[in-house]
C-alpha positions as a Markdown table, in Angstrom:
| # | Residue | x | y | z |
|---|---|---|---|---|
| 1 | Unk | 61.0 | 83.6 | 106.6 |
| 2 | Unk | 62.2 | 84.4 | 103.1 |
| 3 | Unk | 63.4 | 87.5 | 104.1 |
| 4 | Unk | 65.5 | 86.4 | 107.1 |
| 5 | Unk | 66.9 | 82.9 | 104.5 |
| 6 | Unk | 68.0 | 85.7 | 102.1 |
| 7 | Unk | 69.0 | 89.1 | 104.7 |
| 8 | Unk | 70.6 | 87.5 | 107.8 |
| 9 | Unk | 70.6 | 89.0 | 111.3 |
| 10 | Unk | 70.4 | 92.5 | 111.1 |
| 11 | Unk | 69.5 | 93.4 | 107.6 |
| 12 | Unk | 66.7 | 90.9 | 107.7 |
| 13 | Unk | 65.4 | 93.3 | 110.5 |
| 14 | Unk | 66.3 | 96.6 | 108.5 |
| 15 | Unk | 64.3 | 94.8 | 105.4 |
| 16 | Unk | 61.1 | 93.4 | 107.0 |
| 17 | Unk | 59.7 | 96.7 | 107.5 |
| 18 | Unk | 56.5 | 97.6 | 105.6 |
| 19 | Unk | 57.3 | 98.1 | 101.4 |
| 20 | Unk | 55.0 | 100.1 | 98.9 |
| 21 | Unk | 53.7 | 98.3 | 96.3 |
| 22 | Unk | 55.9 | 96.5 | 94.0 |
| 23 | Unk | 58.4 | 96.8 | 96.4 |
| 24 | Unk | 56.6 | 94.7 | 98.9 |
| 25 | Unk | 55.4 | 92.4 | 96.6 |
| 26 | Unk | 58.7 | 91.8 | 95.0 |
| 27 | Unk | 60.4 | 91.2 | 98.6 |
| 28 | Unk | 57.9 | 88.4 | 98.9 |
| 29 | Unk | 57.9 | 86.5 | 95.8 |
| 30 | Unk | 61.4 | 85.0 | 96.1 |
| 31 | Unk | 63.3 | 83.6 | 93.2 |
| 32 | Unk | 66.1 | 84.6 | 90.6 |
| 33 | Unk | 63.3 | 87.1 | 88.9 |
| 34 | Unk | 62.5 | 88.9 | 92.2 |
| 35 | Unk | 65.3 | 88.9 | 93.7 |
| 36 | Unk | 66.8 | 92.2 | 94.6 |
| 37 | Unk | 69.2 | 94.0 | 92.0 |
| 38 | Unk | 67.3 | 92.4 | 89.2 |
| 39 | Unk | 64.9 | 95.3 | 88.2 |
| 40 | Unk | 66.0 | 98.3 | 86.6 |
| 41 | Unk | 68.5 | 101.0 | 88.6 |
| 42 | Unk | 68.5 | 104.5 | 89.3 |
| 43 | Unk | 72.4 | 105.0 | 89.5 |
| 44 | Unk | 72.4 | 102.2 | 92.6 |
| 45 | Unk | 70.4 | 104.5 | 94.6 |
| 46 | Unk | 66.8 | 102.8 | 94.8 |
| 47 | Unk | 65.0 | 102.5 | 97.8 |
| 48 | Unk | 65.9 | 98.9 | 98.3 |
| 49 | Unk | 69.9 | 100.1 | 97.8 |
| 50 | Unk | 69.1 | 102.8 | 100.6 |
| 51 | Unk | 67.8 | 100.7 | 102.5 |
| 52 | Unk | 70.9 | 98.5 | 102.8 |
| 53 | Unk | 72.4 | 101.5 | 103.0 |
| 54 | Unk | 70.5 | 102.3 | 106.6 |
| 55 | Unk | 70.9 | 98.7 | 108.0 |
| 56 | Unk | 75.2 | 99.2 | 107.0 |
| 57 | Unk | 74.7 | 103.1 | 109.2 |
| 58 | Unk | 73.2 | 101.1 | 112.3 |
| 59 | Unk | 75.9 | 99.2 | 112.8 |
| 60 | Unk | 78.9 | 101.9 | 112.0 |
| 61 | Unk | 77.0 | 104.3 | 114.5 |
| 62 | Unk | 76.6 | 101.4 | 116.9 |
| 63 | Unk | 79.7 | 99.7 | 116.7 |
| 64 | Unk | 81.9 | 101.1 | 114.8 |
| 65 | Unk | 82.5 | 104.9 | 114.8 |
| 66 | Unk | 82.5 | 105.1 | 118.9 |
| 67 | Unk | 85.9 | 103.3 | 119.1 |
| 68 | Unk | 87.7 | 104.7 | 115.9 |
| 69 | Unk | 89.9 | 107.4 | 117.9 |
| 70 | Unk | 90.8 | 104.5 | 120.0 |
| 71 | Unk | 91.6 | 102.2 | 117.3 |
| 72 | Unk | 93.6 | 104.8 | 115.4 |
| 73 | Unk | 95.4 | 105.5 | 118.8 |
| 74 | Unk | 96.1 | 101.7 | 119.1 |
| 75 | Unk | 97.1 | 100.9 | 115.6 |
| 76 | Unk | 94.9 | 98.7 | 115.7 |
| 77 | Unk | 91.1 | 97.3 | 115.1 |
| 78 | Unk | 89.3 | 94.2 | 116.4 |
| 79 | Unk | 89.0 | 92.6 | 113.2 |
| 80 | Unk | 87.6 | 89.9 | 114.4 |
| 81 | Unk | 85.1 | 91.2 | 116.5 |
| 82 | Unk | 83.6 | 94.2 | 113.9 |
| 83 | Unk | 83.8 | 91.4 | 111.1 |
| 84 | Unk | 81.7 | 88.8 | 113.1 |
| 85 | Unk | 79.2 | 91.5 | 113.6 |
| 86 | Unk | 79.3 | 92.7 | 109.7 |
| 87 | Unk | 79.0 | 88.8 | 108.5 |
| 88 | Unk | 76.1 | 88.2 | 110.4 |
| 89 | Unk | 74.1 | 91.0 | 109.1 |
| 90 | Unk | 75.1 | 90.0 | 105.5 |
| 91 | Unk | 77.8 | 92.2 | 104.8 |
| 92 | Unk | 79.9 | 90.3 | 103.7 |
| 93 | Unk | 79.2 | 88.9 | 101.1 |
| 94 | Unk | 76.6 | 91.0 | 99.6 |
| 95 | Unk | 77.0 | 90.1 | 96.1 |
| 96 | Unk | 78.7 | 86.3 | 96.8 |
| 97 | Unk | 76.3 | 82.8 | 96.2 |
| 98 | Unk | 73.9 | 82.3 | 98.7 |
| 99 | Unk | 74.8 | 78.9 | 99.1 |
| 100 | Unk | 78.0 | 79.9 | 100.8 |
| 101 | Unk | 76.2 | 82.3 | 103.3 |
| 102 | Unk | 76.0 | 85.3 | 100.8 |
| 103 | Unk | 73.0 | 87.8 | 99.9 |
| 104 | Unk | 73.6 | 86.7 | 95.9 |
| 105 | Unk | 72.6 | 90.6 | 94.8 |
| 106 | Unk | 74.4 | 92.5 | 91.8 |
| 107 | Unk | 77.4 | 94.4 | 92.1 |
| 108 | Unk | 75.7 | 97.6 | 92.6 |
| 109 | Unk | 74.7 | 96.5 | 96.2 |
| 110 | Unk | 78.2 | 95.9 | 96.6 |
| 111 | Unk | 78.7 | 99.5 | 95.8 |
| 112 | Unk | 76.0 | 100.7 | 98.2 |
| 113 | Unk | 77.7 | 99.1 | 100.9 |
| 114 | Unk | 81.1 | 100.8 | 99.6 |
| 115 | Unk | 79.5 | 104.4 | 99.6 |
| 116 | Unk | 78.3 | 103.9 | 103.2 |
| 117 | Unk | 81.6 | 102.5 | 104.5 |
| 118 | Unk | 82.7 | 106.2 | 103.6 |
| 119 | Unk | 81.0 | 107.4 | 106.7 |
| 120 | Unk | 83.6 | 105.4 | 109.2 |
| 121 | Unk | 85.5 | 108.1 | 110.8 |
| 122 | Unk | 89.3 | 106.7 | 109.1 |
| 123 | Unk | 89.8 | 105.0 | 107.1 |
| 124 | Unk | 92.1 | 101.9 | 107.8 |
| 125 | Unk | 88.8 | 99.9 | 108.7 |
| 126 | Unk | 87.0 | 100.6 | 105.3 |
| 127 | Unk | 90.3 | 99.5 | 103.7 |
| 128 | Unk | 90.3 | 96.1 | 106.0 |
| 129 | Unk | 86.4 | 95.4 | 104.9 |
| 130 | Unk | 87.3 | 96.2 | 101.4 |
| 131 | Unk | 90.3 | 93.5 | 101.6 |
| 132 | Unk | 88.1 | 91.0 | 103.2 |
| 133 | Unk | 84.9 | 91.5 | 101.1 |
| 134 | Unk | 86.3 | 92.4 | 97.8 |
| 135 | Unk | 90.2 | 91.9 | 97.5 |
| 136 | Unk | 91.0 | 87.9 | 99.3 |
| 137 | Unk | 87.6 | 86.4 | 98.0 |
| 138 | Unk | 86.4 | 87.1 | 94.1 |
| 139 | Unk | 88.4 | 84.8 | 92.7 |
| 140 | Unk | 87.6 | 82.1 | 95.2 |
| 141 | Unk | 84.1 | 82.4 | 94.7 |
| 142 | Unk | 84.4 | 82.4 | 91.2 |
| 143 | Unk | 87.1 | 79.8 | 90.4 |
| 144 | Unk | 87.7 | 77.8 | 94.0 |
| 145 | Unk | 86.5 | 74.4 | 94.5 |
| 146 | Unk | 83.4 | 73.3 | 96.1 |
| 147 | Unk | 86.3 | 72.5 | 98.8 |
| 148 | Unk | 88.3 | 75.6 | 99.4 |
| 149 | Unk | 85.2 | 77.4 | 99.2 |
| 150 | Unk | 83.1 | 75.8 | 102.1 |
| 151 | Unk | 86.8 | 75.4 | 103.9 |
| 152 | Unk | 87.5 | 79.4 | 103.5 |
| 153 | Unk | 84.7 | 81.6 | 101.7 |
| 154 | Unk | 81.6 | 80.4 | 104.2 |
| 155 | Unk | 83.5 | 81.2 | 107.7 |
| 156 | Unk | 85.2 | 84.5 | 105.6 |
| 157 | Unk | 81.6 | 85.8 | 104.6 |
| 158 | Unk | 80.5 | 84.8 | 108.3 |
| 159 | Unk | 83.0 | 87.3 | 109.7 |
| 160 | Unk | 84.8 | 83.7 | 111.1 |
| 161 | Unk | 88.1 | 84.3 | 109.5 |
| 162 | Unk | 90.0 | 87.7 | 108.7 |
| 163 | Unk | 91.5 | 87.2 | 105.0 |
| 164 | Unk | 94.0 | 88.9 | 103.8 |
| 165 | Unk | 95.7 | 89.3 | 100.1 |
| 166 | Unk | 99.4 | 88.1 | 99.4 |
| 167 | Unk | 100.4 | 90.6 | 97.2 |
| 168 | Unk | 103.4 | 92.4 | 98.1 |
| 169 | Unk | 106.6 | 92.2 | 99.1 |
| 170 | Unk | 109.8 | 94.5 | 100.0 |
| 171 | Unk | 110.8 | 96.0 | 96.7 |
| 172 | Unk | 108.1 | 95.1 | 95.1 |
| 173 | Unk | 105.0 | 96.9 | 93.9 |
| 174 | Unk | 101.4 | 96.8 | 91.6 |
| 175 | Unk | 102.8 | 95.9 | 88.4 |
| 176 | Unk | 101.4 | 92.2 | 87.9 |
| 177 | Unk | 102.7 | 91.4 | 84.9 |
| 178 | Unk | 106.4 | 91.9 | 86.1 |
| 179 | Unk | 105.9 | 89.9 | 88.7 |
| 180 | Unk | 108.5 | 86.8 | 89.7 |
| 181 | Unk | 107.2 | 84.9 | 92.4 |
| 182 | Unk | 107.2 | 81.3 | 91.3 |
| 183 | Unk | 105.5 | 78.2 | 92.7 |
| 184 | Unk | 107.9 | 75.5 | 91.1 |
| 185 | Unk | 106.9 | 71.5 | 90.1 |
| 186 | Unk | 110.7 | 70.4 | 90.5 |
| 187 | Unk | 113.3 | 73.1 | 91.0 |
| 188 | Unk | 113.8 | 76.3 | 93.0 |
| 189 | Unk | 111.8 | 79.8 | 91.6 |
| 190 | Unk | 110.4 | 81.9 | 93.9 |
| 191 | Unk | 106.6 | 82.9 | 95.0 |
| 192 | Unk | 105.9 | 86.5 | 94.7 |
| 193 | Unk | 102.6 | 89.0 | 94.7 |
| 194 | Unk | 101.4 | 91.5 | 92.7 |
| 195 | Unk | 103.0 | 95.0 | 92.8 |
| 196 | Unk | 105.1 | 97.0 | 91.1 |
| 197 | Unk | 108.6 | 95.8 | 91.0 |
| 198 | Unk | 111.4 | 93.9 | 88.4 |
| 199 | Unk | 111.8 | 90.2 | 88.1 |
| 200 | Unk | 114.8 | 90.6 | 90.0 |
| 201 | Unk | 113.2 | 91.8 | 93.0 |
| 202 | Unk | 110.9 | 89.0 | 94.1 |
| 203 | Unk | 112.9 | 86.6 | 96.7 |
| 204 | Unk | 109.8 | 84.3 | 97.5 |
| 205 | Unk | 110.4 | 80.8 | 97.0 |
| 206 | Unk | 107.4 | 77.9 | 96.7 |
| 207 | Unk | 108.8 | 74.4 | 95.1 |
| 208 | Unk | 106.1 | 71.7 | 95.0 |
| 209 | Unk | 107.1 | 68.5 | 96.5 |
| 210 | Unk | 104.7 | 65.9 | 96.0 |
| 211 | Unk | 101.3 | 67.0 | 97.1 |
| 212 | Unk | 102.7 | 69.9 | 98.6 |
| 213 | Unk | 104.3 | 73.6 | 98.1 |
| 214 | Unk | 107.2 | 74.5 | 100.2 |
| 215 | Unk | 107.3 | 78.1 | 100.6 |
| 216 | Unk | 110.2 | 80.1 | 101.6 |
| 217 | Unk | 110.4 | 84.4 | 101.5 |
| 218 | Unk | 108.7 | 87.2 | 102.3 |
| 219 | Unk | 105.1 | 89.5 | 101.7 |
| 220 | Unk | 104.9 | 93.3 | 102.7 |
| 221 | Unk | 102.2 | 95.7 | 102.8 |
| 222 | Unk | 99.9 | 93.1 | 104.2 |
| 223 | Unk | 96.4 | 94.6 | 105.2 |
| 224 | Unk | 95.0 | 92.8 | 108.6 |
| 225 | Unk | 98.3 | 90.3 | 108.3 |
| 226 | Unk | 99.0 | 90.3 | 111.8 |
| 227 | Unk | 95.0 | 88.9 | 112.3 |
| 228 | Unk | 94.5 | 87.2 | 109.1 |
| 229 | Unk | 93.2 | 83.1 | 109.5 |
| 230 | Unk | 94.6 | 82.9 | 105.8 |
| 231 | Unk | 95.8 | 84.6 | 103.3 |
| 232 | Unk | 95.0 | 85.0 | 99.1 |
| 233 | Unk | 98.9 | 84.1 | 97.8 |
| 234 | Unk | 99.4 | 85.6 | 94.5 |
| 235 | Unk | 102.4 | 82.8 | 92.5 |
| 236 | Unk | 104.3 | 82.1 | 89.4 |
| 237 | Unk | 103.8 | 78.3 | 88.7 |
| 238 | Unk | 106.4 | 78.1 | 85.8 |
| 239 | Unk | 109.1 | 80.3 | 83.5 |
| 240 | Unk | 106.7 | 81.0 | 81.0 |
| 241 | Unk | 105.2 | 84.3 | 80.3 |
| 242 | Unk | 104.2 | 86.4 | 82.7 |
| 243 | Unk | 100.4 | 86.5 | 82.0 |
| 244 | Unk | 100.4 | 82.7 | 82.0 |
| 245 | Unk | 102.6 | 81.3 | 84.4 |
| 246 | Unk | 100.9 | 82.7 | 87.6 |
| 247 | Unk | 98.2 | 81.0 | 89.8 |
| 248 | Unk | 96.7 | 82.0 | 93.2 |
| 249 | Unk | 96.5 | 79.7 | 96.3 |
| 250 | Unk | 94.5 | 79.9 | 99.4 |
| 251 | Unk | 97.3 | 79.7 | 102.5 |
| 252 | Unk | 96.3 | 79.5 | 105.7 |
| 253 | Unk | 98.2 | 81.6 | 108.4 |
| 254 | Unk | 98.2 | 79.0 | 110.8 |
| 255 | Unk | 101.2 | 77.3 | 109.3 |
| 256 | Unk | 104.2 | 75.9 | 110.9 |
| 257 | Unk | 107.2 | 78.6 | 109.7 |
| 258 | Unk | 104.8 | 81.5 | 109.0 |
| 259 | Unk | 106.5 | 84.6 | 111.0 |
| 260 | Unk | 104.8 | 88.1 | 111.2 |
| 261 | Unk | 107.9 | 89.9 | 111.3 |
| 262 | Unk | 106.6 | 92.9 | 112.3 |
| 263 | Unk | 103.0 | 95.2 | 112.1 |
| 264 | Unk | 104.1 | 98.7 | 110.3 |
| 265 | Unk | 103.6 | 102.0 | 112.1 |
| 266 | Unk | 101.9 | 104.0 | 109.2 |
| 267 | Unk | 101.2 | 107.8 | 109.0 |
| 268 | Unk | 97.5 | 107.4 | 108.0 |
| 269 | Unk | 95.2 | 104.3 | 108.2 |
| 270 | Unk | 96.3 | 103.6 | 111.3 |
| 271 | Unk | 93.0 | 101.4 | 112.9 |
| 272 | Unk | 93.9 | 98.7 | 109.9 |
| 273 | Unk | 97.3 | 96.7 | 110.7 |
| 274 | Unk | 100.1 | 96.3 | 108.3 |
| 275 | Unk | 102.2 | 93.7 | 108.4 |
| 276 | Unk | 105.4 | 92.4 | 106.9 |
| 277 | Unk | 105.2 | 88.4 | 107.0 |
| 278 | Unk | 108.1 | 85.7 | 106.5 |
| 279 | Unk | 107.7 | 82.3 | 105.1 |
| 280 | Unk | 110.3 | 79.7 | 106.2 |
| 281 | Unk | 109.6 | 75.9 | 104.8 |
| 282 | Unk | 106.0 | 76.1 | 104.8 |
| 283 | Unk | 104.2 | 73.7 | 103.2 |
| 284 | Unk | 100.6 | 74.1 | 101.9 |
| 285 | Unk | 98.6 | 71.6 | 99.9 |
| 286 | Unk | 98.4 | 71.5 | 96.4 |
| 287 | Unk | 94.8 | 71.4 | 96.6 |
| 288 | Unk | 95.0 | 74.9 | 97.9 |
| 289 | Unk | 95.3 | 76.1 | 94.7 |
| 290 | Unk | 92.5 | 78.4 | 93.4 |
| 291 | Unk | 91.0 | 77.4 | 89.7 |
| 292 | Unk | 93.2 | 76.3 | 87.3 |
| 293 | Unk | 97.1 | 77.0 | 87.5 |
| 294 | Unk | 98.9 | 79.5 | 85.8 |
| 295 | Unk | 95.3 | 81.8 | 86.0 |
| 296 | Unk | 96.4 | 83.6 | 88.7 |
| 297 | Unk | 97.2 | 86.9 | 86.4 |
| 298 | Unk | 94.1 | 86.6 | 84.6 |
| 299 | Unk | 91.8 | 86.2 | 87.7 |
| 300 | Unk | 93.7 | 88.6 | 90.1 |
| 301 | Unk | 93.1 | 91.5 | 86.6 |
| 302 | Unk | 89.9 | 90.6 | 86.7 |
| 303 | Unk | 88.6 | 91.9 | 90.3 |
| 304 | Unk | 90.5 | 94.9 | 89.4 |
| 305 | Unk | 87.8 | 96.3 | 88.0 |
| 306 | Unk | 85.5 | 95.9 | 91.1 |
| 307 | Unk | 88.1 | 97.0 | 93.4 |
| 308 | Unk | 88.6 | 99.8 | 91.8 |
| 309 | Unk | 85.4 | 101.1 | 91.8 |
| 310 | Unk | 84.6 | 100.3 | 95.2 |
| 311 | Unk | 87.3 | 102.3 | 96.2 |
| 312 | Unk | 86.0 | 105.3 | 94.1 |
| 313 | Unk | 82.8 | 104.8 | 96.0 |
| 314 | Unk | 84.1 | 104.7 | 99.8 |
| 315 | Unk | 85.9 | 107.8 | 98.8 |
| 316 | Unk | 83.2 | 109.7 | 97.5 |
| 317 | Unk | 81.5 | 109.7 | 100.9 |
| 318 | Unk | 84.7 | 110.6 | 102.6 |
| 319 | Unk | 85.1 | 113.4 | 100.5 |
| 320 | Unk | 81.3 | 114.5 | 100.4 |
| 321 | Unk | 81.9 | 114.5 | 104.5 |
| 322 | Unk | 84.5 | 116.8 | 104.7 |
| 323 | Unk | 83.3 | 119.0 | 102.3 |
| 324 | Unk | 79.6 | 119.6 | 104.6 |
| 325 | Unk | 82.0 | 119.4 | 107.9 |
| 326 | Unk | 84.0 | 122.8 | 106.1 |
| 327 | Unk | 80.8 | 124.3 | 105.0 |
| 328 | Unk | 79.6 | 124.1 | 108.7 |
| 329 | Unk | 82.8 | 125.1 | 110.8 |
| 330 | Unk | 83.2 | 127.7 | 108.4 |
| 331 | Unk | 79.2 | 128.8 | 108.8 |
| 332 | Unk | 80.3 | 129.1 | 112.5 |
| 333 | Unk | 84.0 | 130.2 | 112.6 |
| 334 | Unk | 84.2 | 134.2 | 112.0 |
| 335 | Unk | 86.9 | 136.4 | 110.9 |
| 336 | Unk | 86.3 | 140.0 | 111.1 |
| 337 | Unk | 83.2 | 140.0 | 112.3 |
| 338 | Unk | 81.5 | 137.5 | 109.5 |
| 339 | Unk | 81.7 | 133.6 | 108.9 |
| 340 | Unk | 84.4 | 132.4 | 106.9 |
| 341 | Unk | 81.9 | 130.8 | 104.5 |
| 342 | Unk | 80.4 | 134.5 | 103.7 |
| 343 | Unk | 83.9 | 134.5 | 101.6 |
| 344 | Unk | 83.6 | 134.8 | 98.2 |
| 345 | Unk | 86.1 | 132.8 | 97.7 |
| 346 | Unk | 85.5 | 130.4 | 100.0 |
| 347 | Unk | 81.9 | 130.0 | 99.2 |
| 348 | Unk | 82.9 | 129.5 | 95.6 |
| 349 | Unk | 85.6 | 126.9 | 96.0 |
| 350 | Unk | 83.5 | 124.9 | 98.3 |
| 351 | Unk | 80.7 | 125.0 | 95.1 |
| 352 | Unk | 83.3 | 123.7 | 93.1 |
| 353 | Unk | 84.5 | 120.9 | 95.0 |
| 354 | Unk | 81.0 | 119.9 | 95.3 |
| 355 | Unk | 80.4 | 120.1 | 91.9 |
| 356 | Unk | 83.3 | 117.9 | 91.1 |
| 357 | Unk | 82.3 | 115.8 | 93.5 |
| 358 | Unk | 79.2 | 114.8 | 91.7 |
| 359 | Unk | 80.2 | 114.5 | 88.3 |
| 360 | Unk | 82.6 | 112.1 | 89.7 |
| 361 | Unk | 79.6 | 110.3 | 91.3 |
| 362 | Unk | 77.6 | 110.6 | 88.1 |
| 363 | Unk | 81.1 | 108.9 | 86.3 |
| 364 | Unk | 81.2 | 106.0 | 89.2 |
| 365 | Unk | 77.3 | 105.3 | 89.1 |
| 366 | Unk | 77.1 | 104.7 | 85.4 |
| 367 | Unk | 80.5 | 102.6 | 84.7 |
| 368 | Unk | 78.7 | 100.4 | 87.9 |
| 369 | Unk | 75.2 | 100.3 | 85.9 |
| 370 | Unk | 77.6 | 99.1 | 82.4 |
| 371 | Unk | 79.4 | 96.8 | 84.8 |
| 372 | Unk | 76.4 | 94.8 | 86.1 |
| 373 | Unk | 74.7 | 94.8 | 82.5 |
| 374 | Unk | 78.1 | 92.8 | 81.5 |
| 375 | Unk | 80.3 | 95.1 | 79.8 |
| 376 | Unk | 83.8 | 96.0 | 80.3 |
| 377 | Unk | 84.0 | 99.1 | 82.2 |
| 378 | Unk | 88.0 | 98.9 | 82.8 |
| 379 | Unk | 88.3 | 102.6 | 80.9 |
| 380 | Unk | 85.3 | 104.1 | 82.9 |
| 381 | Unk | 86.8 | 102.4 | 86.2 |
| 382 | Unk | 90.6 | 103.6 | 85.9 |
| 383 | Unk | 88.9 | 106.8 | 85.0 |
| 384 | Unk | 87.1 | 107.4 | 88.0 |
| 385 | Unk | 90.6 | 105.8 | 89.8 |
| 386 | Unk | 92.2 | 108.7 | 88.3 |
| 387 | Unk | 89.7 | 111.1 | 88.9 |
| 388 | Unk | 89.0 | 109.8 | 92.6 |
| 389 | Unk | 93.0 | 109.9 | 93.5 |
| 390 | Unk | 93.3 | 113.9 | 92.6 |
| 391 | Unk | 90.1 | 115.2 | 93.7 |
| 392 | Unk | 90.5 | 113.4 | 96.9 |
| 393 | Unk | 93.9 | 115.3 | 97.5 |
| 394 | Unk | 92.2 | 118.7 | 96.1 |
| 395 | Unk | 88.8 | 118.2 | 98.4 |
| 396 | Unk | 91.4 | 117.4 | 101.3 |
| 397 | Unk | 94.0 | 120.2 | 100.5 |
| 398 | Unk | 91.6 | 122.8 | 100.1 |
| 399 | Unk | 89.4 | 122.2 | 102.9 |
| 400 | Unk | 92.3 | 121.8 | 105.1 |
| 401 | Unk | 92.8 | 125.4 | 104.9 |
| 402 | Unk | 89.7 | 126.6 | 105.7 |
| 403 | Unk | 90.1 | 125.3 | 109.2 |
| 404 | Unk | 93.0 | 127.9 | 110.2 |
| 405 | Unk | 95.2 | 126.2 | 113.2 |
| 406 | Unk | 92.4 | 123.5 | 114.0 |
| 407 | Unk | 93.4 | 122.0 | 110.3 |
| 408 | Unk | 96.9 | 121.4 | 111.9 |
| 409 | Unk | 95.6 | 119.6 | 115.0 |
| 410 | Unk | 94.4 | 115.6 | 115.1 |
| 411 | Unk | 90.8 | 116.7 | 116.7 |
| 412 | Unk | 89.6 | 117.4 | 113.4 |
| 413 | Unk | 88.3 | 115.1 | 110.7 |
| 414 | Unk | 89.7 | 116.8 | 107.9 |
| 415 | Unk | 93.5 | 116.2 | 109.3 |
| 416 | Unk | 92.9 | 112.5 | 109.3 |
| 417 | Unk | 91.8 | 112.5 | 106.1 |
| 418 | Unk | 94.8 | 114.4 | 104.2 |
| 419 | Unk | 97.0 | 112.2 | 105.7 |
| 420 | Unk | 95.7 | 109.2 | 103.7 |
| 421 | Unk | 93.6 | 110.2 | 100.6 |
């Protein structure tokens, strides 16, 4: 029984098989001291983070990678449906409060479940978990009310709603700081998100009017906008500076006046939808506001961290995967009269890939084991951004031209891949 309270549905399953030793009797005690993610870590890869790892590969085999190709044909996935089936096996909210329906393990769990998303076949729907599990809920979890949280954070960790972050909009891109959305208390501003653009570029309008924001402009770049239930709004609340005069709201996409304009046709990515959305006089409740206002910057720089590293860790198994599908097509194709792979040259820039492909690892593991000790691991984490971003295009690149014609073709993982790392 205290298994299933703390692993729900599927997990619970994955986790009640027989444990040696300390294992076992650590599973069994219960509590803050026992619970998992409290002992020491091997680089997030003990048995118990494997073993959440093998419950996470059930359900991608099962339920996930069968339908990709038609997703990515569609443009589309089920969010709805493969988030449902994710939130009641715990995923989730691996590392959120178990009193809102979450496993209440360290951020290193959250990692394992990050590494294992890797092995989706695209890589849209990683993107749309990430967003839901990591993106649209940290700061509600750890600034919301007791109220937006058990109106938003329990059904999103449930797999009941779709979230989606408010970040972006047209002209505008990730530079926070610069951002000029404002949520006014008595004259027009403008609302805006989180991206890299000028003050002059944001056209998002919010002007509170009694208990209420009115919200007029528009958001672009929207992952799962077109199915989001509600959506993480990113807002200047004042003219002050613009570290301090920014707070985040929690908007449901039911509204009257919310339009999604349109769901963008992308090159890569293609299972997770897009969307550009339109606010026209919508009004939201004041209470919707997350934590304290004028926050927003500090708590939106503050999961940058996390997402950064979770995205360093999704893409490690995508590139580790394309890597071992070369080494094998190679093994098999031959070219006068002997594999590919028995090329020097070949052989040798496969080894080196690898090996750059573990030192990242080694880079990601360690700023994660800092992280959940309590230390600042922004330099270690934009490092392994950096790192991530180039090797990802050098793993894809190279490989990519060991396949000959079939590298040029959509049948082939590898293809899919260059056109979005």
């Amino acid at each position: 029984m205290a298994l299933a309270r703390r692993f729900p549905g599927a997990l619970a399953m994955a986790l009640a098989r027989p444990f040696p030793g300390a294992l076992a009797m650590a599973l069994r005690a219960g509590g803050r001291g026992a619970r998992l993610g409290s002992e020491p870590r091997d680089a997030g890869d003990s048995p118990r983070h494997r073993d959440l790892r093998e419950a996470l590969r059930k359900i991608i085999d099962k339920e996930i990678n069968p339908f990709v190709d038609k997703w990515e044909e569609e443009g589309q996935f089920p969010a709805h449906k493969v988030f449902k089936i994710l939130g009641q096996a715990g995923f989730l909210g691996v590392d959120k409060p178990t009193e809102y329906g979450g496993m209440g393990l360290d951020f290193s769990y959250n990692i394992a479940v990050a590494e294992e998303l890797g092995n989706i076949r695209c890589g849209g729907i990683p993107m749309a978990i990430g967003v839901q599990a990591g993106m649209a809920t940290p700061a509600l979890t750890r600034f919301g009310s007791h109220e937006l949280k058990k109106q938003f954070l329990i059904p999103t960790i449930a797999g009941d709603f779709v979230a989606c972050l408010g970040i972006s909009e047209p002209g505008a891109g990730s530079d926070v700081a610069n951002t000029k959305a404002c949520v006014c208390l008595s004259h027009d501003s403008g609302i805006n998100d989180l991206l890299r653009t000028k003050v002059h570029d944001i056209k998002t309008t919010a002007v509170r009017k009694g208990d209420e924001y009115v919200i007029n402009g528009a958001k672009m770049w929207i992952t799962s906008g077109s199915q989001a239930d509600w959506m993480c709004l990113l807002a200047n609340t004042s003219e002050g500076p613009p570290h301090r005069n920014k707070s985040l709201m929690c908007l449901p996409m039911n509204l009257p006046g919310i339009h999604v304009a349109k769901k963008i046709d992308k090159l890569g990515m293609r299972s997770s939808d897009t969307a550009q959305i339109f606010f026209e006089d919508v009004r939201v409740p004041c209470k919707n506001v997350i934590g304290e206002e004028g926050k927003g910057f500090t708590y939106q720089m503050l999961q940058f961290q996390e997402e950064r590293l979770w995205g360093v860790a999704t893409a490690l198994t995508q590139m580790e995967t394309i890597i071992q599908e070369t080494i094998e097509y190679t093994r098999q194709r031959k070219v006068f009269g002997q594999p590919v792979l028995h090329n020097q040259s070949v052989h040798f820039r496969l080894a080196e890939l690898a090996t750059e492909l573990e030192l990242l690892r080694s880079l990601l593991h360690r700023a994660v084991a800092l992280y959940v000790e309590g230390n600042d691991v922004t330099k270690f984490a934009s490092m392994a951004k950096l790192k991530a971003g180039r090797l990802t295009r050098e793993v894809t690149d190279s490989c990519l031209q060991f396949w000959g014609g079939m590298g040029f073709t959509s049948e082939v993982l590898v293809s899919r891949f260059y056109s979005i790392l």
